[in-house]
BAMAR-167635 format. One line per 8 residues: number of its first residue (from 1); their letters; for each residue x, y, z of C-alpha. Coordinates in pm, 1 decimal, padded with zeros to 6 digits. Layout:
BEGIN
NUM	a	X,Y,Z ~ ...
//
This chain:
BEGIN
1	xxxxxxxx	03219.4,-04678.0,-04688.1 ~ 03055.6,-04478.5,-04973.4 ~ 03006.3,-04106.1,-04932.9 ~ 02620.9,-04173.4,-04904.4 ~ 02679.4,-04394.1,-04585.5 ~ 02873.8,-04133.1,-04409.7 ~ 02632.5,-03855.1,-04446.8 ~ 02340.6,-04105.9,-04331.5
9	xxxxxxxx	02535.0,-04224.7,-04004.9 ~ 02654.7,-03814.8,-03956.4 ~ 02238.2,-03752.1,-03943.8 ~ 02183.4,-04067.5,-03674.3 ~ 02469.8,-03960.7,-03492.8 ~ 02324.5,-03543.9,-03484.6 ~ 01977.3,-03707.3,-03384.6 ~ 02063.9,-03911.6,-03148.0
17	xxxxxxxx	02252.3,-03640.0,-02966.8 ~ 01973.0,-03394.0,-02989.4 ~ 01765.9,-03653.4,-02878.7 ~ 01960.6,-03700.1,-02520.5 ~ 02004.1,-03337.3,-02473.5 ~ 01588.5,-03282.8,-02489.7 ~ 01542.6,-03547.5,-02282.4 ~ 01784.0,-03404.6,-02008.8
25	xxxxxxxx	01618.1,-03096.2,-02060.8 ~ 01257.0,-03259.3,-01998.8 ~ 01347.8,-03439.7,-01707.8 ~ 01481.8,-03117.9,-01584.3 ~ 01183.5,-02946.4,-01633.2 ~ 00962.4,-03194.8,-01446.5 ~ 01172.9,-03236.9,-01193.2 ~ 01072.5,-02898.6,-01056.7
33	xxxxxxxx	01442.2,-02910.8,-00875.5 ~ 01664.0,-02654.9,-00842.2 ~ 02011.5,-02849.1,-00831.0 ~ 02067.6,-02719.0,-00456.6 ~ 01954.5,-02899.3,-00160.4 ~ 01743.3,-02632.7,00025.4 ~ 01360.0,-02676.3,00030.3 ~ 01149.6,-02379.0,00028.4
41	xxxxxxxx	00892.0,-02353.1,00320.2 ~ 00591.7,-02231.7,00153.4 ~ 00196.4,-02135.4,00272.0 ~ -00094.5,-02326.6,00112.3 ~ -00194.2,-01969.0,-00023.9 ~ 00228.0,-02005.4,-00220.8 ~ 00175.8,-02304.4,-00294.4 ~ -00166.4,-02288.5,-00489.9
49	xxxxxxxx	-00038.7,-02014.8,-00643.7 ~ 00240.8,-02119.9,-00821.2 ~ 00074.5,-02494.7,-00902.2 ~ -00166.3,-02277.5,-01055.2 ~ 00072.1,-02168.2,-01329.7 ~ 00411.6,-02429.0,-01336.8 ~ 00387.1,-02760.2,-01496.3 ~ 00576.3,-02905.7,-01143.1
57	xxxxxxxx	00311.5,-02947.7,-00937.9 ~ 00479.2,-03268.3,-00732.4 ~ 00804.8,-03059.6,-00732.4 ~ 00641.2,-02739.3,-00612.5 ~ 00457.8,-02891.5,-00325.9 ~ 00755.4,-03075.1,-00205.9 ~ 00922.4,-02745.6,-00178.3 ~ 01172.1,-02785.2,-00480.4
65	xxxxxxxx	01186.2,-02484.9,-00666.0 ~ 01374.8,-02357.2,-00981.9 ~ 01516.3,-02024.2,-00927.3 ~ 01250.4,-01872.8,-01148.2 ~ 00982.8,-02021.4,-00941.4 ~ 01205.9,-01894.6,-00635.0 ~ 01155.1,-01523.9,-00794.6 ~ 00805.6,-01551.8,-00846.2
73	xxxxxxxx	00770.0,-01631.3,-00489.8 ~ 00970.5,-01345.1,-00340.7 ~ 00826.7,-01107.7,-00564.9 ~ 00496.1,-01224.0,-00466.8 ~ 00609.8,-01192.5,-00116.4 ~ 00694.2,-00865.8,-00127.0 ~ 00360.4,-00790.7,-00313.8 ~ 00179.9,-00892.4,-00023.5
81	xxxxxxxx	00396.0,-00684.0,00278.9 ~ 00352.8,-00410.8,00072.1 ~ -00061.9,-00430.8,00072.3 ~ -00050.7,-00508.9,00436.9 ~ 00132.6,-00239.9,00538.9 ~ 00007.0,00057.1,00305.1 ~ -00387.1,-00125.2,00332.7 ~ -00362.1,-00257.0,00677.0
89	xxxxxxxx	-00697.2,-00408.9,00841.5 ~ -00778.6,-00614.5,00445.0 ~ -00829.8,-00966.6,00414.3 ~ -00603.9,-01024.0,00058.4 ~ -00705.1,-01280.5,-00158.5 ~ -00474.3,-01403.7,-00433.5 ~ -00611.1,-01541.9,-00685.9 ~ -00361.3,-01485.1,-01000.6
97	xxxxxxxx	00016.3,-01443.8,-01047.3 ~ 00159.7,-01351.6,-01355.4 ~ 00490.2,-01368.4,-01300.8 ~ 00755.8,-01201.6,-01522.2 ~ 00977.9,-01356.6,-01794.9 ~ 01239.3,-01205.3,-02018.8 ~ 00977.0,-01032.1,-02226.4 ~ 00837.9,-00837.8,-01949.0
105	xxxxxxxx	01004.8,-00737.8,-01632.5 ~ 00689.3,-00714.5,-01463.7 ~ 00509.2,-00934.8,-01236.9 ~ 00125.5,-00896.1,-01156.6 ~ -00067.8,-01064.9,-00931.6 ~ -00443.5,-01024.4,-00911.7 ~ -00653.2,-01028.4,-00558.3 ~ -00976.7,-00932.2,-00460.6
113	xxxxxxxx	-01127.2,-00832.1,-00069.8 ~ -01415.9,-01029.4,00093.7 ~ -01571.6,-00617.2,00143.8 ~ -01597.3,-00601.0,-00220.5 ~ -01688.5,-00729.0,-00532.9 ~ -01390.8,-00537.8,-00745.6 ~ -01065.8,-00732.9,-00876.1 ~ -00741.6,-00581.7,-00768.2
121	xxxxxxxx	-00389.5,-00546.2,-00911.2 ~ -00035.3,-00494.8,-00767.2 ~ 00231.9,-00498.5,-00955.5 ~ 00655.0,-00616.2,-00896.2 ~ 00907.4,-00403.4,-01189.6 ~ 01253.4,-00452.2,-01145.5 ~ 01417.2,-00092.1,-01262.1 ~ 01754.2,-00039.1,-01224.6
129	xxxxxxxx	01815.2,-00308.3,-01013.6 ~ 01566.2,-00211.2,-00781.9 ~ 01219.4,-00336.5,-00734.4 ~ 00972.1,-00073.1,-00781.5 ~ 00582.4,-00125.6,-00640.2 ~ 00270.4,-00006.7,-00721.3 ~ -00117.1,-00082.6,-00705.9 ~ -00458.8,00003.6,-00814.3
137	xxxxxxxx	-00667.6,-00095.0,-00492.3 ~ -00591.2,00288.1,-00385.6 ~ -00898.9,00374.6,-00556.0 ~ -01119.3,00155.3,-00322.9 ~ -00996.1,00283.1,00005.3 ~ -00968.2,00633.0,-00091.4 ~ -01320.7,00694.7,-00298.7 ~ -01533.1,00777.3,-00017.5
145	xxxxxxxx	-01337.2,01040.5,00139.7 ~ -01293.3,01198.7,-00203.2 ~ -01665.2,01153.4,-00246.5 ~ -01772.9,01329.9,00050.0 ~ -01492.7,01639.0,-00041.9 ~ -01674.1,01671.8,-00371.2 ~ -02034.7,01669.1,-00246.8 ~ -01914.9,01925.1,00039.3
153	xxxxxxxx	-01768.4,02149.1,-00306.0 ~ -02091.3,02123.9,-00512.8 ~ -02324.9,02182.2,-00258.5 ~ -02084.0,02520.3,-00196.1 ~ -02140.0,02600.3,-00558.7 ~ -02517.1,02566.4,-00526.5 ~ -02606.1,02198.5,-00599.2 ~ -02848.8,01997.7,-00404.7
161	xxxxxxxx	-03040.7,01653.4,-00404.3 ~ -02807.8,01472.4,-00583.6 ~ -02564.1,01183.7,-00555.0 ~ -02173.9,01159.8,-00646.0 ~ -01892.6,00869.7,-00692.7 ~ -01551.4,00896.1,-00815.8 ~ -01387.1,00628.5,-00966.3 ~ -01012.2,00661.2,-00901.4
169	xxxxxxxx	-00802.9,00447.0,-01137.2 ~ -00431.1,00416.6,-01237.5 ~ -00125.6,00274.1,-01049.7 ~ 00030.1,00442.1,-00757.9 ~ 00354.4,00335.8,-00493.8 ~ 00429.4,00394.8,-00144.7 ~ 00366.6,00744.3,-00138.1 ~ -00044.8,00727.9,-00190.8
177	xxxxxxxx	-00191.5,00470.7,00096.2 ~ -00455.7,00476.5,00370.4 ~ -00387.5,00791.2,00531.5 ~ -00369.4,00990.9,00229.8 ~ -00617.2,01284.0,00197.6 ~ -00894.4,01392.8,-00067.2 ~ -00705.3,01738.8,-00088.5 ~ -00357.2,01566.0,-00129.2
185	xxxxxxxx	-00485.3,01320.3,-00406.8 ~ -00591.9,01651.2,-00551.9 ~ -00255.4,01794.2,-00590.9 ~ -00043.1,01451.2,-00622.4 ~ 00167.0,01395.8,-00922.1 ~ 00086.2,01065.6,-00982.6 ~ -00091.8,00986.6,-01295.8 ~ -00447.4,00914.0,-01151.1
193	xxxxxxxx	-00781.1,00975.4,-01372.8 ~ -01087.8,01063.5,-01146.5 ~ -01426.6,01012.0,-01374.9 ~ -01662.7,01152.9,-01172.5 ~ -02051.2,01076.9,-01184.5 ~ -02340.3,01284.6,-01022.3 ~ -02713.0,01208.3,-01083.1 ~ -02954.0,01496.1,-00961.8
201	xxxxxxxx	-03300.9,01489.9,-00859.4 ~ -03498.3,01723.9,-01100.3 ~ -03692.1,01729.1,-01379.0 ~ -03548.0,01654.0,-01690.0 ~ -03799.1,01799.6,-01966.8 ~ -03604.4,02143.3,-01919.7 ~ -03299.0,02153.6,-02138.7 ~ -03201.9,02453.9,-02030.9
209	xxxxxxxx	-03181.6,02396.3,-01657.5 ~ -02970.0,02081.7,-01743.0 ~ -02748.5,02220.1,-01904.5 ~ -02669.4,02507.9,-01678.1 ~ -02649.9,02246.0,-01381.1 ~ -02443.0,02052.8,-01585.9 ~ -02187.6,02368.6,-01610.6 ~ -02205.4,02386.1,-01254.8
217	xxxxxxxx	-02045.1,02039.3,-01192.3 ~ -01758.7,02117.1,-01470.0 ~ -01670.1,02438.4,-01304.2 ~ -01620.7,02292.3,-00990.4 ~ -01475.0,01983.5,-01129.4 ~ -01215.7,02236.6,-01308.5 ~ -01174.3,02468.3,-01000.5 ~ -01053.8,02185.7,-00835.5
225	xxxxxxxx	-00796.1,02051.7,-01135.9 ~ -00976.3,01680.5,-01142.7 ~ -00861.2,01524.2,-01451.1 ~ -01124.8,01269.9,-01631.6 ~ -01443.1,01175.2,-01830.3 ~ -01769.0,01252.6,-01614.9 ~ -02109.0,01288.5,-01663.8 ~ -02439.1,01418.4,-01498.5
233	xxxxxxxx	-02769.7,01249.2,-01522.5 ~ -03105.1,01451.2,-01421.6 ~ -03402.3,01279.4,-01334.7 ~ -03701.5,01335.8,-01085.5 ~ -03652.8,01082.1,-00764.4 ~ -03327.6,00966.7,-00901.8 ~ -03162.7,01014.3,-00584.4 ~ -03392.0,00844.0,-00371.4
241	xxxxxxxx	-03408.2,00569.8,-00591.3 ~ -03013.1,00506.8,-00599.7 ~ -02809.8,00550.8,-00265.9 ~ -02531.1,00471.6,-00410.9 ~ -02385.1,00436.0,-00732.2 ~ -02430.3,00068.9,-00784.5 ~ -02750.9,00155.9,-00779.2 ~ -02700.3,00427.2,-01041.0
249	xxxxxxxx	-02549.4,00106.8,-01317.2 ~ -02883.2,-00061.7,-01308.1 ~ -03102.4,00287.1,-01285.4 ~ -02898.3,00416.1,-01599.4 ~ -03106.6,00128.1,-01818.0 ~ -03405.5,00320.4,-01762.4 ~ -03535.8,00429.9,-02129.8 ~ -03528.1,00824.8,-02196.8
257	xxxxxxxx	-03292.0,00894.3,-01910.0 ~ -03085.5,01219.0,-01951.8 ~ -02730.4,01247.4,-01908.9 ~ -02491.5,01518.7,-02026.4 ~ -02125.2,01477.0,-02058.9 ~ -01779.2,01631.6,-02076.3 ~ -01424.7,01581.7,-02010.1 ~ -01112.9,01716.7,-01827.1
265	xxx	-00840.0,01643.1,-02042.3 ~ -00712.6,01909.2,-02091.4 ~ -00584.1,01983.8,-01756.4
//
């Protein structure tokens, strides 16, 4: 056999091998099975959820599950006591898992509640061998208590007819939930940015008077150590026209609408 032939037959022979080893590996893949015999017991809610984002649908609904799959669903699991317990009286729904790979130790899973229109995160980190949780839906049941503490502290400092929200964003654990207070979100150490937004009821021809309204709401703002971007709009029957501060988003359109500015970062 020449020296040509052998090299030719060496190639066939590496193919053909490679060949078999994807095809075990493919066949493992769809098979969805996790070489054991137990079957996982899963919800609809589970099982949507991971069909939504693993290749083994037949295998998934059937209840065999790699052990990656197997994580996913724990984690998600544990994503879900922990909303339930710190958020009790919520109807959840899951809508997105993003489960983590060995890129990112992080899973995410996105949900939103029939009371609101707002999408929702809570997130699953493995650190140290321990699985640390945390969420951003916080904001949502905690904004209208710290809403009403502000108005009480502006209208102290000599504001009236006017409107406030505070949009609470950033990721907190166990330690922020339900029962937690406007004045102990104040002084937690978590990392959470408060933008506040007040529109008064006034005229807004008089730069002046804006402007010394406007330092109003950033003393008190800084009195009370609220970190964030915020702003303060002025216009006459602003208030009345926009309970709330949805109503505020589509009232902000309005042409020639004043607004005035400033920030908090450097608390």
């Amino acid at each position: 056999m020449t020296k040509r032939k052998v090299i030719i037959l060496i190639m066939a022979m590496i193919f053909l091998l490679a060949g078999c080893s994807n095809n075990e590996s493919n066949d493992e893949a769809n098979s969805g099975y996790n070489h054991g015999d137990e079957i996982v017991e899963m919800s609809d809610e589970e099982v949507e959820l991971l069909c939504s984002i693993y290749v083994n649908e037949d295998g998934i609904r059937e209840g065999k599950l790699h052990d990656y799959q197997q994580q996913a669903l724990e984690e998600f699991r544990m994503a879900k006591s922990y909303l339930q317990e710190k958020y009790p009286g919520y109807v959840y729904n899951f809508y997105l898992l993003s489960p983590s790979d060995r890129f990112d130790e992080t899973t995410e899973i996105e949900f939103a509640i029939d009371e609101s229109n707002g999408y929702y995160t809570v997130r699953v980190e493995l650190v140290d061998g321990e699985y640390v949780i945390t969420d951003n839906f916080f904001g949502y049941v905690l904004e209208p208590a710290f809403d009403d503490m502000l108005e009480k502290k502006l209208r102290e400092a000599g504001l009236s007819s006017f409107g406030v929200y505070t949009n609470l964003s950033g990721f907190v654990g166990r330690d922020i939930d339900a029962e937690t207070t406007a004045e102990e979100l104040l002084v937690s150490g978590d990392e959470i940015k408060k933008d506040i937004t007040v529109w008064v009821d006034m005229l807004n021809t008089d730069e002046t008077e804006n402007q010394r309204i406007a330092a109003l709401v950033e003393n008190t703002v800084r009195e009370l150590k609220i970190y964030g971007g915020h702003r303060v709009y002025f216009d006459e029957g602003i208030v009345e026209s926009c309970p709330t501060f949805w109503d505020l988003v589509e009232y902000r359109k309005k042409d020639n609408l004043v607004s005035i500015g400033f920030d908090t970062f450097d608390l």
